[in-house]
N, C-alpha and C positions, 0 to 999 in steps of 0.2 A: 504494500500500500504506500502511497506516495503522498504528500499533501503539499498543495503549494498555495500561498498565501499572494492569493491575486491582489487582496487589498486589506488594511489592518488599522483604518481608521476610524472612529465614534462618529457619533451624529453631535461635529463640534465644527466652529467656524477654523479653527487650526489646522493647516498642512504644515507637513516636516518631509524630508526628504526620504526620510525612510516609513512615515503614516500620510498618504496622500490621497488613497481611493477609500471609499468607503468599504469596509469588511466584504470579504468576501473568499469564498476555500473552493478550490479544487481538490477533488479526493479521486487518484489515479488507481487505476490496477491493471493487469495484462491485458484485462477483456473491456477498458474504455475508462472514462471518468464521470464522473456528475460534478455540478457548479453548487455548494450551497450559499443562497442571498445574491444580490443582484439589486441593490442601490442606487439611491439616485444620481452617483457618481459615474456608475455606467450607462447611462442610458445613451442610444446612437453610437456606443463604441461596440469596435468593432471584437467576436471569439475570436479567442487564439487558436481552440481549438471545436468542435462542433460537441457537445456534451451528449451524454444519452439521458439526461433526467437533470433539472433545475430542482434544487427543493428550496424551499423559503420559510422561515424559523418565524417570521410573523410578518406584519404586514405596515411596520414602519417605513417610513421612504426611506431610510438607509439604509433598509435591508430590500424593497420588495421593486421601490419604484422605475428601478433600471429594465422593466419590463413593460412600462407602458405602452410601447412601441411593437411588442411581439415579443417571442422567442423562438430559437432555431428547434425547438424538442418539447418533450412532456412535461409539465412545471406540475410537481408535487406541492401540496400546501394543506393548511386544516380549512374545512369549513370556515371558519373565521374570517380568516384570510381570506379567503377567498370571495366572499360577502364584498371584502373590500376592492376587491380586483375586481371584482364582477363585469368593470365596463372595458377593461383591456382586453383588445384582440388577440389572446391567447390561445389556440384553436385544441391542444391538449391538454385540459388539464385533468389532474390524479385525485383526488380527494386522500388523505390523508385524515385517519383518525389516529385517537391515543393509543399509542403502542401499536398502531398497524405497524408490519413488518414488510418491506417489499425488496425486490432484489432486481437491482439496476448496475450494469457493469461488473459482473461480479461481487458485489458488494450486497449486503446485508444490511439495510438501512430502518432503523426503528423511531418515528415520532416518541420524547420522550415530554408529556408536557412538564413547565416549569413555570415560576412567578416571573412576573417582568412588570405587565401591565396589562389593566381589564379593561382597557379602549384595543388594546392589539394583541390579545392572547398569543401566548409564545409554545415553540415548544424545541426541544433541544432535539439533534439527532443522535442516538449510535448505531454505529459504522463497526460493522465488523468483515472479516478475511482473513479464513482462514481462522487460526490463535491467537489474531490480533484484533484487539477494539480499543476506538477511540470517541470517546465523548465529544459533540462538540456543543456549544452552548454561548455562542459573544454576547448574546443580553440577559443576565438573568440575577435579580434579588436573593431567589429559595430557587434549592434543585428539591425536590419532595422525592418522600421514600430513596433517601440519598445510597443506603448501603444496595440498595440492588440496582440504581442505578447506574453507579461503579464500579459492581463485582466485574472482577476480572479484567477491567480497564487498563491499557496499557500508556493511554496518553492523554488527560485531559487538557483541553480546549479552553480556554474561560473568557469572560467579560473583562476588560482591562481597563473599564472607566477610570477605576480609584484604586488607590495600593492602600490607602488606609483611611482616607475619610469619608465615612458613611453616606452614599447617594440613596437610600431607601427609606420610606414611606410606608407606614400600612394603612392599608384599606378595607377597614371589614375585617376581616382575618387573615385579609390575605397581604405580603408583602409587594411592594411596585418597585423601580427602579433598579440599584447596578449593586451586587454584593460586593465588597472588596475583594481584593487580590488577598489581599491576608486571610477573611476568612474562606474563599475556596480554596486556597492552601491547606486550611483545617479542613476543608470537606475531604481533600484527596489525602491525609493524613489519615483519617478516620475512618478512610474504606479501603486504604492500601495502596494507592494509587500513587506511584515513587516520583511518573514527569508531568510534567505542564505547563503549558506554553499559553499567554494570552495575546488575544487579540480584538478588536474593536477600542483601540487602545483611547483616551479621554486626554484632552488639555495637559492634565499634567505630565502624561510620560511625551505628549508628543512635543511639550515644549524642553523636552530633556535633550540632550547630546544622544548618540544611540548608545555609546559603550556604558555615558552614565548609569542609562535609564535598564539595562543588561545585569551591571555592576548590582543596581539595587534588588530586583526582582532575584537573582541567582542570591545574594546575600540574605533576603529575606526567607527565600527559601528552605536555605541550608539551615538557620536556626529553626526549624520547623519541622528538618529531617526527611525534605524531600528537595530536588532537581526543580528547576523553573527557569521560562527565560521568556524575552517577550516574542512574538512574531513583527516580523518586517515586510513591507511590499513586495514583493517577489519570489522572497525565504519559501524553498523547496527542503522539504523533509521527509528522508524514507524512512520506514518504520518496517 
C-alpha cells in the first residue's frame, strides 16, 4: 500500500510551501488507487492519475467541493453528504453507510463514523491490504468505540488543526471541531497503534518552518511512547 499526500492543508486562509492544497490522500496498491476528499483547492485541476473510486469523509468545501464540476469515476460518500452534493453533476455515485465495507482497487475500505460536526457529519475510513491497515480521519473531535476502531492498525492518519490547544465544542453530547495532536496521540497509545502521521495541518504548524514543525510533533510523540510526524504536499509513503 502506498499513500501519497496530494494535499495536507486545513480549511485556513495560510499557505506554506510545504501545506498549500487542501487535504487530500491517494491510497495506491498493485490493482489501482482511490483519491480520498477533493477540496475546494482542486476544483478544475487537472488527475495525475484517473482513480477507480473518490470517497469523501464529509461534505465540507475543503474536503468535498473540488467536485462541483464532475468527477473522472464513482464518488463514495454517506447519505449526508450526499444531501449536500445532490446538485453536482456527479453521474456515479456509491452511497456509503456506517461501516459498509467495499472493495475498490484492491483495497478494503470501511466508512468509520466519527464526531467533527452535525451540519456535515463525518466519517473516517479504514483501508486495509493484505496485514496492513490504516486509519484515516483529517477532521475529527471523538473517534467513538476507539479500541476496535484501531485494532490492528498499522498507521494512523489524524487531524492536525492543533498540537495542543483545544478546537472543540460540545453539542448535545456530542463533540464538534478538531481533537488535538496530543490527544490522538493518547488515542493511538491506548489501542497500540506505535505510527502516525497528521495531516489537514491548521495555522499553526503551517506557519512553522517544516523541520521545526517535524522536530515538534516527533518530540511530542516520543514522550508518549509512540512515532509521529507531520505529512507534506506530495510526501509519498509505502507501508
Amino acid at each position: 500500500m502506498r499513500l501519497t499526500f496530494l494535499g495536507t492543508r486545513g480549511n485556513i486562509p495560510v499557505r506554506s510551501p510545504a501545506h498549500r492544497s487542501h487535504s487530500s490522500l491517494m491510497v495506491s496498491s498493485r490493482a489501482g488507487c482511490i483519491i480520498i476528499d477533493r477540496g475546494l483547492d482542486w476544483l478544475g485541476r487537472r488527475y495525475s492519475v484517473r482513480p477507480a473510486g473518490i470517497f469523501i469523509t464529509h461534505a465540507h468545501a475543503d474536503h468535498a467541493d473540488g467536485l462541483r464540476r464532475g468527477a473522472p469515476c464513482a464518488v463514495y460518500a454517506t447519505s449526508a453528504a450526499w444531501r449536500a452534493m445532490a446538485r453536482w453533476p456527479l453521474a456515479d455515485r456509491r452511497v456509503l453507510a456506517p461501516h459498509d465495507r467495499v472493495a475498490v482497487a484492491g483495497l478494503q475500505i470501511e466508512a468509520w463514523p466519527i464526531e467533527h460536526s452535525q451540519n456535515a457529519p463525518a466519517v473516517g475510513f479504514r483501508m486495509t491490504w493484505g496485514d496492513t491497515a490504516v486509519f484515516y480521519a483529517p477532521d475529527v473531535a471523538r473517534l467513538p468505540h476507539l479500541s476496535r476502531a484501531l485494532e490492528g492498525v498499522t498507521l494512523y492518519v489524524g487531524d492536525g488543526a492543533t498540537i495542543r490547544r483545544p478546537l472543540v465544542r460540545r453539542r448535545g453530547r456530542a463533540l464538534i471541531g478538531h481533537a488535538t495532536i496530543t490527544a490522538q496521540l493518547g488515542w493511538c497509545v491506548a489501542a497500540g497503534v506505535r505510527h502516525a502521521i497528521f495531516t489537514h495541518c491548521g495555522s499553526g504548524i503551517a506557519r512553522l518552518d517544516r523541520a521545526a514543525g517535524e522536530r515538534t510533533i516527533r518530540t511530542l510523540a516520543q514522550s508518549l511512547g509512540c512515532d509521529a510526524r507531520l505529512a507534506y504536499d506530495g510526501m509519498t509513503l509505502k507501508i
